[in-house]
N, C-alpha and C positions, 0 to 999 in steps of 0.2 A: 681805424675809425672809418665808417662809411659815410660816404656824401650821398644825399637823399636823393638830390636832383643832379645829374650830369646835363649839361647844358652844350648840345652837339653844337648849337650854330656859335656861339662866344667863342672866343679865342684865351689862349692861356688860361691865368687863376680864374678869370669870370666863367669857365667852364665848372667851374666847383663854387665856387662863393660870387656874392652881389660885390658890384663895382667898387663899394664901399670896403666893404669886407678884403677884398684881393688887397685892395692897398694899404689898409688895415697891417695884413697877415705879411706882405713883403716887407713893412719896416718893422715890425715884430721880429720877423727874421735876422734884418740886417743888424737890429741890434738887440737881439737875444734875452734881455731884461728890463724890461722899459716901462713906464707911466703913462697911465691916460695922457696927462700933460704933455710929455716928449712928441707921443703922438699926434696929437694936435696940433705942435707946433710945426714941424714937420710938414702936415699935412696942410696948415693954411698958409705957407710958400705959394701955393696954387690954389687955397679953397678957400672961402670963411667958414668953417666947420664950428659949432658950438663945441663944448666941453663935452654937455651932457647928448650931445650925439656922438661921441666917439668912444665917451664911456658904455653906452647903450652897445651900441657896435661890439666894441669888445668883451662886455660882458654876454654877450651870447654868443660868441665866439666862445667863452671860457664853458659855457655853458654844453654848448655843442660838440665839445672834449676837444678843440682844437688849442686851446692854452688855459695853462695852470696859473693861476691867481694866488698870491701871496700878501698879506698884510701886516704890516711893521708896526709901532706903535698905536697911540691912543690918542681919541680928539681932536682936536688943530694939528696933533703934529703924528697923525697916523698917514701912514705913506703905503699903496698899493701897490703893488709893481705885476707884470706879466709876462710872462714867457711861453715859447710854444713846445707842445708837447713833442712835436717831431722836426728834425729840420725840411727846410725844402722840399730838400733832395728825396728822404723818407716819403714827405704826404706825397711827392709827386709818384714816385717808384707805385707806392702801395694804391695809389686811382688808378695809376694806370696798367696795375695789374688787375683790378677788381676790374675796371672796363674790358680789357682783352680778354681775362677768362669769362667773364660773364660775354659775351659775343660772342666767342670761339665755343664754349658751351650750348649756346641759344643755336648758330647757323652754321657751326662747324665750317664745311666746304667752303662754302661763301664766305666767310670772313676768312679764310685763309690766302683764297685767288684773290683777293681784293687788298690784302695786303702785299701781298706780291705784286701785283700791278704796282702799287703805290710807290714799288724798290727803283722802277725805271726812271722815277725824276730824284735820285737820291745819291748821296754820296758814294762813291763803291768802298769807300772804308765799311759804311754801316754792310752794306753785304757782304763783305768779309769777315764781318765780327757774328751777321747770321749764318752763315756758312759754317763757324766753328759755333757755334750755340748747337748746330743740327746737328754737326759730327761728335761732340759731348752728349747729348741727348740719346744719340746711337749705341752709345759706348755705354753710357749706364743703362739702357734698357735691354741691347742684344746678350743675350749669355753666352 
């Protein structure tokens, strides 16, 4: 699924969804099949959140193909429930491949050197896990 807006200067989920929405989609996450209700509940620990703002929120989330919406019975005792289409782990991988190809497409060079810079303030574990990414990459493309 693509995110329409990438949002360079936010930090974490607010780089793909509103403030709302991130917090929203993190306790989605934590608990995998949840109710408007649960959510709210949750969320007014910290917030006065209405119902019908967090139902909003989430239905366009559902809407936006980020979670699949479910409905149980009928009338007073129909119950909606939500869950997300990918975990975390998933929507994070697949933006942040969409970002890095789409950059490394657009300025090649340049986003290459600039991620390398980036490696000097960085774990050397992580440069050791790109070091074997390159020498993989080597192996399936030299013949």
């Amino acid at each position: 699924m693509k995110i329409i807006k990438y949002k360079m200067y936010e930090a974490g989920l607010n780089r793909f969804f509103g403030p709302l929405e991130s917090k929203v989609m993190e306790l989605i996450w934590a608990y995998n099949k949840v109710t408007i209700k649960t959510i709210q509940d949750s969320l007014n620990k910290d917030n006065n959140l209405s119902f019908n703002a967090i139902m909003t929120v989430m239905n366009r989330l559902n809407e936006k193909g980020h979670l699949h919406k479910k409905s149980l019975g009928s009338g007073r005792s129909k119950l909606t429930f939500y869950e997300p289409i990918q975990t975390k782990e998933q929507f994070i991988e697949e933006q942040t491949r969409e970002v890095t190809h789409g950059l490394v497409y657009e300025f090649g060079d340049l986003v290459l050197n600039q991620m390398i810079e980036a490696l000097e303030d960085t774990d050397p574990g992580l440069i050791a896990k790109l070091e074997q990414k390159i020498e993989d990459l080597r192996r399936r493309i030299t013949p």
